[in-house]
C-alpha positions, -999 to 999 in steps of 0.1 A, spaced: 410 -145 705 406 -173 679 373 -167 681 375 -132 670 388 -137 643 372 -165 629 338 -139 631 357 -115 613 368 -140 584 336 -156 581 307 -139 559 279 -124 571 243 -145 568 209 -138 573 197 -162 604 219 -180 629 251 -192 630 250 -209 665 290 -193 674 283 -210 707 290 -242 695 320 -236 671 348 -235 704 335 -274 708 336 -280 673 369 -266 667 381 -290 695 367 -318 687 373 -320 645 406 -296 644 440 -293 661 461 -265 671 484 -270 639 449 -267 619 446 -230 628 463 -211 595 438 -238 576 411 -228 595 411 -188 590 420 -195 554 392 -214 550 366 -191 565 386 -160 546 382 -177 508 345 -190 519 339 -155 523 359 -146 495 337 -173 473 305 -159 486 311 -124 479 315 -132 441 287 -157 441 267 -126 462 253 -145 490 268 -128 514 239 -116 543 220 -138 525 202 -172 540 223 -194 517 256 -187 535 262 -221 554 265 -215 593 291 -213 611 284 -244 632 276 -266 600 312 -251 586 334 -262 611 318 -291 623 322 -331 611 324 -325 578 349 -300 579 338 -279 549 371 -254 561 397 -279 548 382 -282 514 374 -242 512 414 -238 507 428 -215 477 430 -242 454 394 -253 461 377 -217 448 401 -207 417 376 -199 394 376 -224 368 389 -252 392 357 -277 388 360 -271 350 397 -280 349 390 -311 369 359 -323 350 382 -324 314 413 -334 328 391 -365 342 368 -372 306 402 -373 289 415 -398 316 377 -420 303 390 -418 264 
């Protein structure tokens, strides 16, 4: 069960995450080739909020908000939470400006 899985990837929060409406979501924004990309992403968001230490915490984004229009699961890929990543990007791009 996709679905399964996906609850057992994603991290733990304190409140909702309105599972109920991710089936529809998943539907509607994703398609069945999207799947590996879709348990990565909820894997290295959990990943990311397990060294950040939010996880059963409030500021864990829900599930429905995390695979819904926006689809915050593409852009939680590996390459997306390396540590340093936004650090690497912000000096490769001021030495593009000089």
């Amino acid at each position: 069960d996709f679905l399964a899985q996906l609850k057992a990837a994603f991290p733990k929060r304190d409140g909702a995450h309105c599972w109920s409406q991710v089936p529809r979501l998943i539907a509607t924004y994703a398609t069945e080739m999207d799947w590996p990309e879709l348990l990565l992403g909820a894997q290295n968001y959990n990943r990311h909020c397990g060294r950040k230490g939010m996880v059963g915490s409030e500021f864990v984004m829900q599930a429905k908000t995390f695979f819904g229009r926006d689809c915050h699961w593409r852009s939680s890929r590996s390459d997306f939470l390396r540590r340093g990543w936004w650090r690497r990007r912000s000096e490769r791009s001021r030495r593009q400006r000089l």
